[in-house]
Each structure stands twice: as structure tokens, then as C-alpha cells.
N, C-alpha and C positions, 0 to 999 in steps of 0.2 A: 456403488452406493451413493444416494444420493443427501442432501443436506437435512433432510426430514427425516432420516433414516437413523444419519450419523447419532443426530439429535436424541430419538427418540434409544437406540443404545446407549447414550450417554446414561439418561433419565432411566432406564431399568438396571444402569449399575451405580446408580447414586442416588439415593429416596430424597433428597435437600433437591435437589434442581427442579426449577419454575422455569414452564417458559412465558414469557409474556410479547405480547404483542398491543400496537396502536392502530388497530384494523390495517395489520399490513402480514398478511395471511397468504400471499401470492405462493411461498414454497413452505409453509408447514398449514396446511389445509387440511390434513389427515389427523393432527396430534391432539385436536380438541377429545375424538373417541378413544384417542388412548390415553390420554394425561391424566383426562375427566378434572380434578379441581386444579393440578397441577397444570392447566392451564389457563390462561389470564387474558383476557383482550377487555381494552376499559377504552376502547372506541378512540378516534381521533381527537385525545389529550394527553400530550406527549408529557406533559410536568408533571401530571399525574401519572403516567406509566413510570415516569425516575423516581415520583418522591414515592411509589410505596413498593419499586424494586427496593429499593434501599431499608425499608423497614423490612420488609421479608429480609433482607441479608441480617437483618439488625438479629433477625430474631433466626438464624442460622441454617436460613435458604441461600441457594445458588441462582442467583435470577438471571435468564439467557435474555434479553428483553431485545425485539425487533421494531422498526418504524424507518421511514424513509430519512436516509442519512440526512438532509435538509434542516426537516423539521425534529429531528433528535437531536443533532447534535446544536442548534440556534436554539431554536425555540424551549427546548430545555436546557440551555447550558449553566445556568446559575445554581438548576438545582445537580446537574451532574457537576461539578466544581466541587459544591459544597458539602451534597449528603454524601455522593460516592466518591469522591477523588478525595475531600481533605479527610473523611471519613476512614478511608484505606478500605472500602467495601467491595467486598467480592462478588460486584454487580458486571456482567460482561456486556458491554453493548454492541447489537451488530444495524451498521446503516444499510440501504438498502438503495439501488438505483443510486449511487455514490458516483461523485465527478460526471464526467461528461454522458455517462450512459443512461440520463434521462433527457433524452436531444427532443424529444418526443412533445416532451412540458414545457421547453424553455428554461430562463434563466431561472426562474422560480424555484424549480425543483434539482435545478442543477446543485451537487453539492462540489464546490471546490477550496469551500471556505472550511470543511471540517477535521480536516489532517491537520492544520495549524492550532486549530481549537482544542483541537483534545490532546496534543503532543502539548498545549501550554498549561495542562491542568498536573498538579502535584501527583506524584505515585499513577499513574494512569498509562499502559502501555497501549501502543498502537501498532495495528498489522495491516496489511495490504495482501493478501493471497493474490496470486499470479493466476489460480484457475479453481476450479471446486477440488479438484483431489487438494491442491496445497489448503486450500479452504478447510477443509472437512480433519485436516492434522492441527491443522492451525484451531480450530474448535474444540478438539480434544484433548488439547494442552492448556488452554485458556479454563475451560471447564473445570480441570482441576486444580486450578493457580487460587492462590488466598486472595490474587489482586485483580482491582480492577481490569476490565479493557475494552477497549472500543477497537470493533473490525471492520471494513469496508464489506459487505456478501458481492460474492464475484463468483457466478455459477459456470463461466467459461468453461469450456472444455479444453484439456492442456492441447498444448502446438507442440510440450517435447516431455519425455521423459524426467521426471524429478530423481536425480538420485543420490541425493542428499537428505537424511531426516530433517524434520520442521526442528527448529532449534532457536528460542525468539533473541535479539540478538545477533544472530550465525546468518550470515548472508550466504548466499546459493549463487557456485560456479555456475552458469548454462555452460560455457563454450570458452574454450581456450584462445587467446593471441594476444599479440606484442605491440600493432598497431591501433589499436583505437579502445578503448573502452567504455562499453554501453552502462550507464546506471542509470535502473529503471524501478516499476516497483508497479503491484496490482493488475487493472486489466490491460495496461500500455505494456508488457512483459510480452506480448505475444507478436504486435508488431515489431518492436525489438528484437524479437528471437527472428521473422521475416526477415527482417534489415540485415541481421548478421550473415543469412544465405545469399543474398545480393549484394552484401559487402566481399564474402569469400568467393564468389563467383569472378569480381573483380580483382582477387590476390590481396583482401585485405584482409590479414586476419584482425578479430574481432576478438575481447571477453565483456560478457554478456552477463551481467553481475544482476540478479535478482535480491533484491533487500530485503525481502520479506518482512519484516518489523521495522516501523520507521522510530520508535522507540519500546526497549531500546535500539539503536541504529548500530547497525557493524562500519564504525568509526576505522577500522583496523581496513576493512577491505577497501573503501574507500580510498583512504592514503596506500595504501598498497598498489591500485589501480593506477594510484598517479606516477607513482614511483616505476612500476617496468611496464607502463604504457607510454604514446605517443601524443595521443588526442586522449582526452576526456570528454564526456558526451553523457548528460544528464537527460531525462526523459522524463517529463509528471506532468498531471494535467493539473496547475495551478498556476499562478503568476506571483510578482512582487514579491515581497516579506514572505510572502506563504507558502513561499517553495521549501521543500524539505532541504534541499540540496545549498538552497543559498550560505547556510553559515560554513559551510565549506570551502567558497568560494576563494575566499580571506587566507584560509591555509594552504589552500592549492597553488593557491601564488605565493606564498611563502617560502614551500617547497620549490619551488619554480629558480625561484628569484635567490636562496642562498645553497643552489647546485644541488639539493637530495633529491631531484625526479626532474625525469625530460621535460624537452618543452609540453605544458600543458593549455588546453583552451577547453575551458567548459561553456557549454552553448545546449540553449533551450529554443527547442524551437523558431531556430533562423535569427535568436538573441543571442547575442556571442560578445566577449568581453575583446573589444577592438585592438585592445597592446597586445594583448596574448594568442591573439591571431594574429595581428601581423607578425610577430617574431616566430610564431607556428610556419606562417607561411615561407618566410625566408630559412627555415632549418630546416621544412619537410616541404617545398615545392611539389613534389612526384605524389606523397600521398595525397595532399591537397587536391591536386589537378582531379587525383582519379575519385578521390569523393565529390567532389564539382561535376564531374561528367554524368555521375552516377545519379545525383541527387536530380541533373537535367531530364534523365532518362527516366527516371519513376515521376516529373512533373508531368512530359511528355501522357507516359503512360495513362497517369490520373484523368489530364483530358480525353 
């Protein structure tokens, strides 16, 4: 099934659901002939697509509303803040071309600023789908939710079996082990799940923690991660303050530092917190060594 599909079954068991769009129609190009009024496209003005979701919600629509995560979640944010978020409206928004997967546009259209943005608006949950099937559960839950939400669309096709229900919140085992811990989240979920095959191949086992929801955030798996793992190993495509994983950071070394979990080093992308790797290094030498070898051998590769 695919995202147009899912959609348009939502819309024939619920007569309140709108879908609206800001001339960003690349995957529900079909819904105009079936919606007919129930659907909405008010062209490339995103302020205007929030502020009159929000009056349809007012007035006891379900507004699915799409546009390129960019310009949705920036260039509207004042009114998603104000009519949908302090509002408590049952307005669901989905970005589109989200984080690095518009390489195509540049930074313009790059969205890496809008997990931070909409994780800091009142009552406002956020999701990351790992692939379209997590996608298309994560829609059908959102759909019937009283609350707002904003979704990254991620039409990926999975790299593994989900066998865990979507549960917002409930973070998703991929892969068991003791040695290192992947947290990830969205369309970086799939090279992660690669890493973990080339990390087992090497005798490392690997858990491979899919987040699914960045709020609410499964706070519990997290610290659970760090407590019967070795390494910790954060994955996103954002930087600075806007990382999802940063305020954890704070606690991970806490746990660290008064004995309730092993040694731990969370690291982004070749950024790694310098004390908690050297003392990594001097407790786990062997594992080190053999992710150093590993990581030279997929450099290699890449050339």
C-alpha cells in the first residue's frame, strides 16, 4: 500500500479528514478525483495552508496538510506555534523532502532545522518513520489522535522487517547486542541497520534502537541502551543544540560517572565527547581497535 492509498482509506472511514496541500502533490496526485472538496491545495503559501488548517480543525475537520518540510515548518512557524500547537488542534502536519534528502536544492531546501522547531512547540508530537510501511502506521495513528503532529514523509522502502506495532513513544528493537548501541531515527535508520551487518560480520554485536517518535521520545530505551551497552552511538542528520540526542548527553555521563552503566561515548558523526572516549579507550581497547579498522575499511570502500 502505498501513502495515497493509506490516505485516501483513512478519508473513507472518517468524513472530518482534509487533506491539504501547498502545491506539494508529488505523492497524492490521485486524491483531488477522489476527495473532490475534501481536498485543498491554496498553492505555494504555506501561512495560509496552517492558518485555515486550523480553522477547518476549529470547526471539527481533521486537516492532513503537506508542503516541503522547509518551507512548513520556517516559513509557517509562528502560525503553527500559535493556532495549532497553543491551540491543542487536531491539525497533523507532514514535511516533505525533510533533512538531507533534498541534496538536489541545496541548503535552501534542506530541512535540518525542523525537528528542533516543532519538538519546541507546546502539546506538538513528532515522528520520524524509518521507511513508508513505518510511515503509513505512523499516519493511521496520528489520524485518529485529538493532537496535533508534525511527520518527516519518508517513502523509503524497509531494509528489515518491523515487528513491533507503531506505538508513539515505544521505540523499536531492530537487532540485539551488548557491544555497541546504534540510536537512530527516520531515513538514517537504514544505514544504521547496514552498519550493524558490518559491525556483526566483525564479532560486534550491535542494538540497533529505532526511535520512532522524537516526542514523545522513549527516554527509558535510551538510558536502558546505556546501561547494558558498551558504546553509545547516536545517528541524525542535524548539528549543535538541534540534535535530538544532545540533552541526553548530560545524563549519559551521569550514569557513566556515579557506576549505573558502562563505560559510555556518544558520538555524531566523527564528533565524540573527548574524556569519555579516552576512558572508552582505555577499558575497551579490542573493541575500539576493531571499530577503527572497520570504519578505515568502509573509508577505503567509499573511495
Amino acid at each position: 500500500m502505498t501513502y495515497e492509498e493509506r490516505l485516501i482509506q483513512i478519508a473513507e472511514r472518517n468524513a472530518d479528514v482534509v487533506v491539504m496541500t501547498a502545491e506539494n502533490r508529488a505523492a497524492i496526485r490521485n486524491l483531488p478525483g477522489k476527495l473532490g472538496s475534501r481536498f485543498i491545495d491554496v498553492g505555494i503559501a504555506e501561512q495560509t495552508l496552517v492558518g485555515a488548517a486550523a480553522g477547518l480543525a476549529l470547526r471539527g475537520r481533521v486537516p492532513i496538510v503537506h508542503a516541503l518540510a522547509t518551507f512548513l515548518t520556517m516559513r509557517a512557524f509562528e502560525f503553527i506555534r500559535t493556532d495549532v500547537g497553543i491551540a491543542q488542534l487536531p491539525v497533523k502536519l507532514v514535511g516533505a523532502i525533510a533533512g538531507f534528502l533534498s541534496e538536489a536544492n541545496g541548503p535552501t531546501h534542506q530541512a535540518v532545522e525542523d525537528l528542533a522547531l516543532m519538538r519546541g512547540i507546546p502539546g506538538m508530537n513528532v515522528c520520524c518513520p524509518a521507511d513508508e510501511p513505518e510511515m503509513l502506521d505512523a499516519l493511521t495513528t496520528m489520524a485518529s489522535d485529538r493532537a496535533p503532529w508534525y511527520m518527516r514523509y519518508n517513502a523509503r522502502q524497509s531494509a528489515f522487517e518491523h515487528r513491533a506495532p507503531f506505538v508513539p513513544g515505544i521505540a523499536e528493537i531492530v537487532t540485539e547486542g551488548a557491544d555497541v548501541a546504534l540510536l537512530t531515527y527516520g531515513c538514517l535508520t537504514r544505514e544504521c541497520y547496514e552498519a550493524t551487518g558490518r559491525l556483526a560480520d566483525a564479532g560486534i554485536g550491535v542494538r540497533l534502537v529505532n526511535m520512532r517518535t522524537l516526542k514523545p521520545i522513549d527516554e527509558a530505551a535510551i538510558l536502558k541502551s546505556a546501561r547494558e551497552t558498551t558504546l553509545v552511538v547516536t545517528v541524525e542528520p542535524s548539528w549543535g543544540d538541534q540534535r535530538v540526542f544532545q540533552h541526553y548527553r548530560a545524563r549519559l555521563r551521569e550514569l557513566y560517572d556515579s557506576g549505573a552503566a558502562n563505560p559510555v561515548m556518544v558520538a555524531r558523526f566523527r564528533e565524540t565527547n573527548r574524556t569519555i572516549e579516552t576512558r572508552l579507550r582505555q577499558r575497551m581497547p579490542h573493541l575500539i581497535a576493531q571499530i577503527d579498522a572497520l570504519y578505515a575499511e568502509t573509508a577505503r570502500d567509499d573511495r
